[in-house]
FIMARZA-63447 format. One record per atom (N, C-alpha, C): x, y, z negated. Coordinates in pm, whole numbers, padded with zeros to 5 digits, always signed. Layout:
XYZ ...
***
This chain:
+01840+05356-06065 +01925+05251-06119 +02008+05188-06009 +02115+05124-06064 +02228+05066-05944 +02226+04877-06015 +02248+04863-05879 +02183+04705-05839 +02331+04632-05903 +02352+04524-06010 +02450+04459-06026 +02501+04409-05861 +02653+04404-05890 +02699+04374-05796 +02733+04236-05738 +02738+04122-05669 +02664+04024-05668 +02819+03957-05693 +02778+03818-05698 +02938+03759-05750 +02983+03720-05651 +03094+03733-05636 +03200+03659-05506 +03158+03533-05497 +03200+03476-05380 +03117+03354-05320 +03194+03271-05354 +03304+03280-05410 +03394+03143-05497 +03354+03115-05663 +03262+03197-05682 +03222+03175-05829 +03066+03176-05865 +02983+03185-05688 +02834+03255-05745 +02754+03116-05832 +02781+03001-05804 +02717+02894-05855 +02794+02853-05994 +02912+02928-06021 +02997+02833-06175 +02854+02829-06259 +02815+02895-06265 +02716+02901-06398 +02598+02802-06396 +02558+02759-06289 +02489+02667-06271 +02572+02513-06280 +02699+02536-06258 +02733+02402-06262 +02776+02357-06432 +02828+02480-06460 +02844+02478-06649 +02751+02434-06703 +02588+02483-06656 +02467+02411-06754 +02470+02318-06712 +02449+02221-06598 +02432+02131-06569 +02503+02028-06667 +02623+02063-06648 +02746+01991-06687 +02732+01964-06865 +02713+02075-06954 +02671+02078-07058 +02569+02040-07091 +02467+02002-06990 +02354+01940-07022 +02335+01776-06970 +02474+01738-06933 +02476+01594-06878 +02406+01551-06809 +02381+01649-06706 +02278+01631-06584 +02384+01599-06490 +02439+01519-06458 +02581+01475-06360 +02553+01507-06219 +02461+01401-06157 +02388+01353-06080 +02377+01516-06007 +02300+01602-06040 +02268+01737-06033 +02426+01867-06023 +02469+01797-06094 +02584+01894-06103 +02723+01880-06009 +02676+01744-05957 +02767+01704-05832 +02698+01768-05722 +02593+01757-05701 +02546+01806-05593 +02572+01959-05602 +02531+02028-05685 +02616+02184-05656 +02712+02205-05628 +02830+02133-05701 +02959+02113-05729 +02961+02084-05535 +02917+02024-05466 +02911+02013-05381 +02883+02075-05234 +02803+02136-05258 +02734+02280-05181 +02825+02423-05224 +02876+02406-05344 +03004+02485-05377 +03119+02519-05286 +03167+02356-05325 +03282+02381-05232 +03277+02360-05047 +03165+02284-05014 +03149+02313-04861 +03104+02502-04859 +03078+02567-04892 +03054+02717-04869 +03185+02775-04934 +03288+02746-04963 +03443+02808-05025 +03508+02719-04942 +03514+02655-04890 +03604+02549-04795 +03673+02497-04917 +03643+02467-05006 +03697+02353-05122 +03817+02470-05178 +03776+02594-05179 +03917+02667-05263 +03841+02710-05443 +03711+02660-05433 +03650+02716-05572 +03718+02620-05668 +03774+02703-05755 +03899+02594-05889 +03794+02570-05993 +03667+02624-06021 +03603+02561-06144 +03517+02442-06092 +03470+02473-05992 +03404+02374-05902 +03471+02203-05880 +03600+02213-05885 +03724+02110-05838 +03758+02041-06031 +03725+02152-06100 +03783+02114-06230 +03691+02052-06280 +03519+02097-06277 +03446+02026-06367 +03412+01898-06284 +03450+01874-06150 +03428+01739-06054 +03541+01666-06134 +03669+01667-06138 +03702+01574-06194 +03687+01551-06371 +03639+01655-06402 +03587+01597-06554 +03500+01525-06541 +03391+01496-06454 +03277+01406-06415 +03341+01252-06384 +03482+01237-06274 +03552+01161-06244 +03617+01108-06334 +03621+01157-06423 +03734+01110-06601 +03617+01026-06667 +03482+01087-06677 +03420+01032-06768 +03346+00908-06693 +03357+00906-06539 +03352+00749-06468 +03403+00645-06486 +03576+00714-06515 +03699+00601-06518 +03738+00574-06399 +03684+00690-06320 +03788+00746-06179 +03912+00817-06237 +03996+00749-06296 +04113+00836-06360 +04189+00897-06268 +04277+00822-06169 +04349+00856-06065 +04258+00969-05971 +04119+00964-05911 +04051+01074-05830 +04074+01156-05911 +04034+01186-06059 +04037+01298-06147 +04173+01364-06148 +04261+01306-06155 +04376+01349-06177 +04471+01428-06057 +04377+01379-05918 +04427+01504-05782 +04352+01562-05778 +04235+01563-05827 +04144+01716-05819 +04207+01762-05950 +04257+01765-06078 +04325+01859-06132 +04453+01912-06110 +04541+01800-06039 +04647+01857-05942 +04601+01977-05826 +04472+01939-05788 +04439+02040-05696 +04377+02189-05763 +04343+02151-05890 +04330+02348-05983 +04473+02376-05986 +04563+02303-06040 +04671+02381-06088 +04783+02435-05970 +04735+02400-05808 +04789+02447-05681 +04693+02569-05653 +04587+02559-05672 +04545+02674-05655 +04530+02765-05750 +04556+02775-05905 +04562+02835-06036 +04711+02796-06086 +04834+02816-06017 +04971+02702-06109 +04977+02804-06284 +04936+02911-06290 +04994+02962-06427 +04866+02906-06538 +04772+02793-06473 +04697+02762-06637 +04711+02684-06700 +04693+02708-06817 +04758+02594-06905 +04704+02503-06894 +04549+02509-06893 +04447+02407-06869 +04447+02359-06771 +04454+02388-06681 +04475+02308-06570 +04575+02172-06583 +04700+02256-06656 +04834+02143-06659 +04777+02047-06725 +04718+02086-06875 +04649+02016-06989 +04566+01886-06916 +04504+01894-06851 +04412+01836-06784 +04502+01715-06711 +04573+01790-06635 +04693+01666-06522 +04713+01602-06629 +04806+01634-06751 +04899+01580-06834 +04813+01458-06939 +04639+01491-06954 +04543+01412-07017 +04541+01265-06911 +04496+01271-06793 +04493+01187-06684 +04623+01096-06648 +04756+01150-06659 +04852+01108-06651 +04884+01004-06762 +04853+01048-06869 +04827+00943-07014 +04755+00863-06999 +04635+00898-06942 +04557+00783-06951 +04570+00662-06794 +04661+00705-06721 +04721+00610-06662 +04810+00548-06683 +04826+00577-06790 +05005+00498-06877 +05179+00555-06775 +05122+00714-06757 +05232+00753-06730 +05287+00867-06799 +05335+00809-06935 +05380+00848-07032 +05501+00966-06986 +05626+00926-06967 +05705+01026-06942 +05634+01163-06870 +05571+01144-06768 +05521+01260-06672 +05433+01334-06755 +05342+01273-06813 +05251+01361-06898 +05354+01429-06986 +05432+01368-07087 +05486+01458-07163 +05569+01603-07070 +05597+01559-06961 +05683+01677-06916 +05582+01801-06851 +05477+01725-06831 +05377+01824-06766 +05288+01904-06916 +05311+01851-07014 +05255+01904-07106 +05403+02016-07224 +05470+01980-07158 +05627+02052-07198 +05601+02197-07107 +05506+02171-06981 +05573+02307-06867 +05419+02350-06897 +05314+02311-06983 +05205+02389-07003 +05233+02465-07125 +05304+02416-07181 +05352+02478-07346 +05429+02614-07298 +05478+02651-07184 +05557+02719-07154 +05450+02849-07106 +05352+02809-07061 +05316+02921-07041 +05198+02981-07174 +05204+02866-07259 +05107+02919-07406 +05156+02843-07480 +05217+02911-07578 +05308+02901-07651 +05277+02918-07838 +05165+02944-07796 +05041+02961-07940 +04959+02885-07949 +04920+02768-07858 +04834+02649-07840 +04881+02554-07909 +04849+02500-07988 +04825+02418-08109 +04759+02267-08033 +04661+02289-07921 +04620+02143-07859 +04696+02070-07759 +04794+02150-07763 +04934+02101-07659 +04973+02016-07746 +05005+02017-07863 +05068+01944-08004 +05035+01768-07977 +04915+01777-08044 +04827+01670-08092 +04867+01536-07975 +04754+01574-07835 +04817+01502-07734 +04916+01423-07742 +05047+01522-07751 +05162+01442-07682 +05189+01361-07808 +05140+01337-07922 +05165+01269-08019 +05212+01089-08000 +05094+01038-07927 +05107+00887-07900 +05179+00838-07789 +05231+00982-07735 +05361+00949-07665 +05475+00969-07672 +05547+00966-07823 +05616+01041-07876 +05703+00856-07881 +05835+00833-07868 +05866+00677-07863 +05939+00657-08035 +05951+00805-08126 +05980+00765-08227 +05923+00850-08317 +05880+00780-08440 +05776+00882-08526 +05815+01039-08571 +06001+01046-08603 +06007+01135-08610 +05959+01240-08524 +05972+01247-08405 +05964+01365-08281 +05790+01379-08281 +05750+01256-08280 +05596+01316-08368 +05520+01397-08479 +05646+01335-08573 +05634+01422-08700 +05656+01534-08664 +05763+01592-08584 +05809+01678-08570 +05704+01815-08458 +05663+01748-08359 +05555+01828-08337 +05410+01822-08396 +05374+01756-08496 +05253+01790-08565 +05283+01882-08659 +05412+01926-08739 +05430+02055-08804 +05449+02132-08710 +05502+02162-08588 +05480+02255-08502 +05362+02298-08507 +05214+02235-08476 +05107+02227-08497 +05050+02296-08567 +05066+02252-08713 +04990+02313-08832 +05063+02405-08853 +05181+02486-08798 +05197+02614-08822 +05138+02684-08709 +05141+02630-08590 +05024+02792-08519 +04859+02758-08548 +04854+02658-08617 +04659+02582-08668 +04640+02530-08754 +04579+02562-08835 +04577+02455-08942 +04420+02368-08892 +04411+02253-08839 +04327+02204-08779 +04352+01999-08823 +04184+01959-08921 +04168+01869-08918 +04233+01724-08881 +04220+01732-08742 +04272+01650-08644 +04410+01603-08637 +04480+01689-08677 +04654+01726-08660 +04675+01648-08819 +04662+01722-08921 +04651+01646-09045 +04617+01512-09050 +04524+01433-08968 +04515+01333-08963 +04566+01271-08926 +04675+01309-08785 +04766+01252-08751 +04895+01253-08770 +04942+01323-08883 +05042+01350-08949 +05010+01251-09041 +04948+01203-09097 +04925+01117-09216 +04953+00994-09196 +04906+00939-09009 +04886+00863-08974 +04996+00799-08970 +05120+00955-08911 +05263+00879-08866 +05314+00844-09009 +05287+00925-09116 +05388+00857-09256 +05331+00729-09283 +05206+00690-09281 +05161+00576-09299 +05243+00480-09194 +05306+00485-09073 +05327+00428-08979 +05470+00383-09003 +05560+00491-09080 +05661+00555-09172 +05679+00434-09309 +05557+00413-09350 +05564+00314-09437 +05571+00420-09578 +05537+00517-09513 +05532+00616-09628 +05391+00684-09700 +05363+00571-09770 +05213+00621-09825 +05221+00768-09899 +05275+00764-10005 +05311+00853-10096 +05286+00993-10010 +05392+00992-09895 +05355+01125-09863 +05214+01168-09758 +05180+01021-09682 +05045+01050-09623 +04929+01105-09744 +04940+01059-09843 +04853+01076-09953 +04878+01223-09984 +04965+01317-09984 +04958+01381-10024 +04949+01460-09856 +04969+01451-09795 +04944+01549-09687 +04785+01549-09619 +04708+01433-09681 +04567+01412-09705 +04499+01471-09797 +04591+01534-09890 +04513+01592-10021 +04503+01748-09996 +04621+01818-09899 +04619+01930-09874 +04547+01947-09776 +04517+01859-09675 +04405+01871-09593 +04243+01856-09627 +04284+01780-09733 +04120+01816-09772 +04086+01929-09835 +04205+01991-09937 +04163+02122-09964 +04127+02215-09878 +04188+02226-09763 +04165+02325-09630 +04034+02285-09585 +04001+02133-09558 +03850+02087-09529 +03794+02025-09635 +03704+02054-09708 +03681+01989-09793 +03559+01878-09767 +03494+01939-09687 +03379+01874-09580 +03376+01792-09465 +03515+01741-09485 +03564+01657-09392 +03584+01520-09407 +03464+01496-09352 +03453+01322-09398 +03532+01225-09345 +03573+01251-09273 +03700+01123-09186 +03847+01099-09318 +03862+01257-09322 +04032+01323-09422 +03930+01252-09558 +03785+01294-09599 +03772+01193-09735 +03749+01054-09731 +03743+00997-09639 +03731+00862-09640 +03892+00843-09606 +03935+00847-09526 +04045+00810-09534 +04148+00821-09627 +04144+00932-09717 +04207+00929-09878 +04118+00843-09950 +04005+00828-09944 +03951+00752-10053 +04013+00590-10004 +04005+00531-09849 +04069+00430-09835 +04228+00420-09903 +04282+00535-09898 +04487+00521-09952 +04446+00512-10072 +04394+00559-10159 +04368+00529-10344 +04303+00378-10337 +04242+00331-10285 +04186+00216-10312 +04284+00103-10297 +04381+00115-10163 +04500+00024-10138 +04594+00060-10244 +04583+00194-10350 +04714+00166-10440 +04611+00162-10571 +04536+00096-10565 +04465+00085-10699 +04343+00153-10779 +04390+00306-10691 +04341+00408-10836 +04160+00428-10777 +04148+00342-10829 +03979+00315-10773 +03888+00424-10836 +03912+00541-10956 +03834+00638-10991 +03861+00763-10890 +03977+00761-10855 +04018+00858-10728 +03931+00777-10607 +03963+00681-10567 +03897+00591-10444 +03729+00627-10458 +03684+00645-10540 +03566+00637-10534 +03484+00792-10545 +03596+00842-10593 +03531+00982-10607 +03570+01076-10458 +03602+01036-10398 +03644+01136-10221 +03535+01001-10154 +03532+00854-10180 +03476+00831-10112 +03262+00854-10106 +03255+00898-10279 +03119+00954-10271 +03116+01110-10195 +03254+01179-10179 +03214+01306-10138 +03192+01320-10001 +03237+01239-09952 +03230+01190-09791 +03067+01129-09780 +03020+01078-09858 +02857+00985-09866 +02816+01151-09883 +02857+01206-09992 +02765+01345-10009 +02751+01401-09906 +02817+01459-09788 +02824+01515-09693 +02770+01463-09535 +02821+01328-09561 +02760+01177-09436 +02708+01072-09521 +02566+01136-09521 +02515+00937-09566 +02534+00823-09514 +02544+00855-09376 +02523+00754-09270 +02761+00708-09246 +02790+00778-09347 +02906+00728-09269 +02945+00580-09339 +02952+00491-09250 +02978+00345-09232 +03144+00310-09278 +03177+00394-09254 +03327+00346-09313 +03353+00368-09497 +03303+00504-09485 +03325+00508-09667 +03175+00425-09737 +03071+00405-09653 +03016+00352-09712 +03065+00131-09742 +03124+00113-09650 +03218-00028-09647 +03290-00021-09799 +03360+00102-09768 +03466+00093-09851 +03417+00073-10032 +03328+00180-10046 +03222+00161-10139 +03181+00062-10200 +03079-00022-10103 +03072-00142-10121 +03167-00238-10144 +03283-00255-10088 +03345-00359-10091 +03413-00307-10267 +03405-00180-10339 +03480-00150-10422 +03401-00243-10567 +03252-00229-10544 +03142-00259-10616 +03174-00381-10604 +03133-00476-10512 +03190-00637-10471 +03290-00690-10571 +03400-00641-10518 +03528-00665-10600 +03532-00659-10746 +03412-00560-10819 +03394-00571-10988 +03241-00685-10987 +03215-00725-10849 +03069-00832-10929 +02961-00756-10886 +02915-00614-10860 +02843-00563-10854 +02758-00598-10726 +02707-00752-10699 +02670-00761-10534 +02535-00720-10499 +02470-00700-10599 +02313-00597-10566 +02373-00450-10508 +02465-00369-10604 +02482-00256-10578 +02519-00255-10413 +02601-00323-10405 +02706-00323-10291 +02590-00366-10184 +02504-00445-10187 +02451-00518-10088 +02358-00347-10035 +02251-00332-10143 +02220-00207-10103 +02343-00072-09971 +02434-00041-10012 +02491+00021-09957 +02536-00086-09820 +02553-00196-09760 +02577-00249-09625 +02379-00244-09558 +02286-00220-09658 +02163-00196-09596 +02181-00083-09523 +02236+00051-09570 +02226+00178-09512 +02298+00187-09354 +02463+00101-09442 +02529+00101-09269 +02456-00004-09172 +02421-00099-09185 +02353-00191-09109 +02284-00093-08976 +02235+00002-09033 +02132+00030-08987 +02212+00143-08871 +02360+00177-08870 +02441+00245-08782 +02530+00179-08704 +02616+00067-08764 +02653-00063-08698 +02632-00213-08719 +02533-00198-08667 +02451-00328-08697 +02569-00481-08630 +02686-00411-08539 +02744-00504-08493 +02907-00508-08551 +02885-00467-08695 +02996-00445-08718 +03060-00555-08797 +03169-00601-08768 +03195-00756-08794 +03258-00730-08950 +03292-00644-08948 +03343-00608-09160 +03247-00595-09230 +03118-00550-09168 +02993-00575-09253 +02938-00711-09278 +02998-00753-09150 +02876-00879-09216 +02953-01022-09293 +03093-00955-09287 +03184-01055-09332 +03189-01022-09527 +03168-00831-09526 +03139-00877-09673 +02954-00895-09694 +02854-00853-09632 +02757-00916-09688 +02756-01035-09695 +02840-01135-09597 +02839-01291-09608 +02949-01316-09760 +03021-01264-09789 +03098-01245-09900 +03003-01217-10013 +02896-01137-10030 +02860-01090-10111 +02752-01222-10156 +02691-01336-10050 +02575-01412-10115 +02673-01527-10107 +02810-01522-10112 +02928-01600-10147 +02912-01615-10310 +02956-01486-10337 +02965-01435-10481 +02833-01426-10569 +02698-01474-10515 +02539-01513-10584 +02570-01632-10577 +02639-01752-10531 +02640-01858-10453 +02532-01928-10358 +02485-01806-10272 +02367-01802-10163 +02405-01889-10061 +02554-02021-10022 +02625-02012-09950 +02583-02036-09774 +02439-02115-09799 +02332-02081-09632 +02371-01959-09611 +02350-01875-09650 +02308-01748-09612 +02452-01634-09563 +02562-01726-09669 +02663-01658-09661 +02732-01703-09521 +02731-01822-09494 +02758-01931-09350 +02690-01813-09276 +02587-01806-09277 +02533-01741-09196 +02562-01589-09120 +02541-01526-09233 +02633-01392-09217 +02797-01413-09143 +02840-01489-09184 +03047-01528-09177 +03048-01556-08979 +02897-01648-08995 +02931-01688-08837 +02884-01535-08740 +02778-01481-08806 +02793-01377-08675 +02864-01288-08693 +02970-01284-08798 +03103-01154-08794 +03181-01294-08724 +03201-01413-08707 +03297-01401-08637 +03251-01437-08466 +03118-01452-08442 +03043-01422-08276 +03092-01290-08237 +03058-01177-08331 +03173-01019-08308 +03259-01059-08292 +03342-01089-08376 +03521-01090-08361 +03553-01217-08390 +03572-01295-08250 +03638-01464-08311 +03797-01462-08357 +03862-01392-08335 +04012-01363-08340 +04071-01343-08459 +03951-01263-08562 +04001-01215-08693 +04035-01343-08809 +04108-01350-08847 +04181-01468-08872 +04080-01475-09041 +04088-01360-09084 +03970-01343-09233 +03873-01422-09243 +03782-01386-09150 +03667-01427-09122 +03696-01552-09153 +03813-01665-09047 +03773-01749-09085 +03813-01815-09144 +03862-01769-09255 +03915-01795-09365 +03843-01803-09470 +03730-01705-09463 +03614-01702-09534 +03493-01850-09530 +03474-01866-09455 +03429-01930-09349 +03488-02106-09388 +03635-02063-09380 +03716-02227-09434 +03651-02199-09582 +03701-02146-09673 +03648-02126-09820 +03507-02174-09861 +03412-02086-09781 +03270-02122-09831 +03215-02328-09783 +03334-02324-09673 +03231-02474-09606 +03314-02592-09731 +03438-02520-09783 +03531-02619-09866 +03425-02574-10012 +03408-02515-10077 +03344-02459-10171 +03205-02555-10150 +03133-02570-10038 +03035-02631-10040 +03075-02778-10023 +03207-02883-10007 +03234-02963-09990 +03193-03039-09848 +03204-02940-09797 +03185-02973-09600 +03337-02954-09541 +03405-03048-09569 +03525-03112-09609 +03601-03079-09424 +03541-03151-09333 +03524-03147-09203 +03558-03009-09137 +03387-02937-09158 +03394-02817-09102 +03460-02702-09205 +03546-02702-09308 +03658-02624-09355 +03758-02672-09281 +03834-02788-09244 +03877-02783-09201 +03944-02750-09051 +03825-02724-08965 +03789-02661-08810 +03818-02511-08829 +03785-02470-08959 +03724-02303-08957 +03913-02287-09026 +03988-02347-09112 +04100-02324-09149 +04222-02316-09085 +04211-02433-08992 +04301-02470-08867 +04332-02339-08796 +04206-02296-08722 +04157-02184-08669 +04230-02045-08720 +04241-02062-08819 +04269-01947-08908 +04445-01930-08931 +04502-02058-08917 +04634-02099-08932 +04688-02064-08760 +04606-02090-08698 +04654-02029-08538 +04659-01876-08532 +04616-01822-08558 +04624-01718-08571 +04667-01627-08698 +04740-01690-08808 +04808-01621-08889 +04857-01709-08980 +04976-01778-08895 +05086-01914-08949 +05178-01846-09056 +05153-01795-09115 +05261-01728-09258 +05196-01696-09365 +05114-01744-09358 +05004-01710-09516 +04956-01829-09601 +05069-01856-09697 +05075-01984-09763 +04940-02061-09816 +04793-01922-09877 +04692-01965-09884 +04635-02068-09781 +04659-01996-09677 +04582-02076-09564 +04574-02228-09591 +04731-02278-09546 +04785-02390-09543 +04676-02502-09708 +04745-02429-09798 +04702-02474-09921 +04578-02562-09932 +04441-02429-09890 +04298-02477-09862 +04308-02590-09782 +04363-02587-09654 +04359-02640-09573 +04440-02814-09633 +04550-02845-09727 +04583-02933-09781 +04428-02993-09869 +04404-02916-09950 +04221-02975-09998 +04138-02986-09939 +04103-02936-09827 +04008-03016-09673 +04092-03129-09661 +04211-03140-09654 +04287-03311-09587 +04276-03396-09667 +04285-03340-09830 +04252-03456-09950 +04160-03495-09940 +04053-03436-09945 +03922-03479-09911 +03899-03576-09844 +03895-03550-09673 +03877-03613-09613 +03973-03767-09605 +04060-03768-09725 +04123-03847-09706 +04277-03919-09642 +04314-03760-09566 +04439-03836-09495 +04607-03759-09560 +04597-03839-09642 +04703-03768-09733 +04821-03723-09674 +04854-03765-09559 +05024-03742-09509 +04998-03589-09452 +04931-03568-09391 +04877-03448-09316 +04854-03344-09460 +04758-03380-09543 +04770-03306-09696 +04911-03259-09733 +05004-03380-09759 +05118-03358-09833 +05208-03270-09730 +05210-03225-09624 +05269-03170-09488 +05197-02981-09524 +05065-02998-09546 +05005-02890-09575 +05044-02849-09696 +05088-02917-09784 +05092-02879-09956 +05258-02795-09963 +05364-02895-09906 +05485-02855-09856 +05499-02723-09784 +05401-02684-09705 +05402-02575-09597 +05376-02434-09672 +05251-02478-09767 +05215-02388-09841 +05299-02323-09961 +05354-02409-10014 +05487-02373-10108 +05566-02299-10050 +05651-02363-09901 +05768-02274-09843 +05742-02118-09823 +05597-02062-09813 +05527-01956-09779 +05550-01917-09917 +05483-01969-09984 +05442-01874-10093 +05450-01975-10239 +05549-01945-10312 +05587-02066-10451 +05434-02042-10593 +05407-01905-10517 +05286-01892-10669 +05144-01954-10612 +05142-02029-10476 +04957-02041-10393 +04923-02167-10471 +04948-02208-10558 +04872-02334-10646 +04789-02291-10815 +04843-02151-10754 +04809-02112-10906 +04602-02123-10928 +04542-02120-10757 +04451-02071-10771 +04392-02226-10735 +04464-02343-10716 +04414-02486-10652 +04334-02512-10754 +04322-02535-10868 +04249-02588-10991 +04080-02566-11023 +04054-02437-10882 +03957-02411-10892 +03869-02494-10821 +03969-02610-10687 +03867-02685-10615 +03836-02811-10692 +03888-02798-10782 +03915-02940-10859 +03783-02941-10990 +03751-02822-11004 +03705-02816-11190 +03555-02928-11150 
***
């Protein structure tokens, strides 16, 4: 028998550094990566490539990005290599350069479909985006790309056709829970809640655990009264994002709608300890403390809510029935005025603080 022939000394360790690397043993895989290139005098290119993938996933962006400058000097015809510069370059917010470095990788593969996607969010007008995601789905028909084609008509202001370029993608995936939740979210924003609900159970069929169609779900149940059903389904996600501030803003919604309102306070305040910024929340939050006639603290939680989203005639309105309350009518009648100029129909729903 004849003895395999042994591997050149610029490649005898790749394979050890690939498991490592695939096995997220870092720590380990630097150190080869290391003993690598001191025995190649630093000319081994897989050695240099998977070091700065280690350096990317630090948030050594800039180190990462001259050790992939340094594959593509010693490899200039790979695409991957460029791919790699042109990823790093993005994620330093140097938009123009990446796109051009991902223009001169396209050049040498010209059937790559992941050249596409990328340059998408650096595209400065939707068309030229649009325009290379059908580039795209004609050399791939690939998930990802569809999603971001949908994304730009939505961006487009064009539901109609995201909806339908979501519908042909799910036929191609049908098992694709992101493309069914996210159609089941576009039917629910235009109404058709038997469509909304039927992609968003097929997405539950496939991901129990997925937290977004299961929200959506719930909040669909909510919205007809159903707050047992619904509450059940924020038990399941709870249990995947337990810190998720839309959960707990509709379970605090949901013992709103039992009139639990302790409980609902309760829930409202730690979606907004998550997210103090979201103007909903505390809007919710103004509602339940005015609803409970805590006249005061609606008015703290409404204010709040008016700083951060001064064009929403409701706001103002509530916020005029916290001032009645408490008594200081000029400030009321200032709020009542404000609320009209916004919006001439927001009194339609005042009668309810009154009954």
């Amino acid at each position: 028998w004849q003895m395999t022939p042994p591997l050149p000394i610029l490649e005898r360790r790749n394979w050890l550094i690939h498991l490592h690397y695939i096995r997220k043993d870092y720590d380990t895989c630097k150190a080869i990566i290391k003993e690598q290139l001191q025995d190649t005098q630093g000319m081994c290119e897989y050695a240099i490539y998977v070091q700065a993938l280690i350096l990317r996933l630090e948030g050594k962006i800039q180190q990462s990005l001259e050790l992939f400058q340094s594959c593509s000097i010693l490899n200039p015809t790979s695409s991957d290599n460029l791919k790699q510069v042109a990823r790093s370059l993005f994620l330093l917010g140097k938009h123009k350069a990446a796109i051009e470095v991902y223009n001169e990788a396209a050049r040498f593969n010209q059937k790559d479909w992941v050249k596409k996607p990328p340059m998408i969010p650096l595209c400065k007008h939707t068309h030229d985006a649009e325009e290379q995601l059908n580039m795209a789905l004609q050399l791939n028909k690939h998930g990802m790309t569809y999603m971001m084609l949908g994304k730009i008509y939505l961006i487009q202001g064009n539901t109609e056709k995201a909806v339908e370029i979501y519908k042909i993608a799910v036929d191609f995936f049908p098992e694709n829970t992101e493309l069914l939740t996210t159609l089941g979210l576009l039917y629910m924003q235009l109404g058709k809640y038997q469509k909304a609900f039927e992609h968003l159970g097929n997405a539950l069929t496939y991901d129990p655990n997925n937290y977004k169609a299961i929200l959506a779900a719930g909040s669909m149940m909510q919205t007809h009264g159903d707050f047992d059903v619904a509450m059940n389904k924020y038990r399941v996600a709870a249990f995947t994002v337990p810190e998720s501030p839309p959960l707990w803003t509709n379970i605090g919604m949901c013992f709103f709608g039992k009139k639990k309102y302790v409980a609902a306070i309760s829930c409202l305040k730690r979606a907004n300890y998550l997210s103090p910024f979201d103007w909903k929340i505390l809007y919710n939050l103004g509602l339940v403390h005015l609803t409970m006639q805590q006249y005061a603290s609606a008015f703290h939680f409404l204010s709040a809510a008016i700083n951060l989203q001064p064009r929403m005639g409701e706001l103002y309105m509530l916020l005029a029935v916290a001032l009645t309350n408490l008594d200081d009518a000029d400030n009321a009648r200032r709020s009542y005025e404000q609320a009209v100029q916004l919006d001439e129909y927001v009194f339609q729903g005042l009668h309810l603080f009154y009954k």
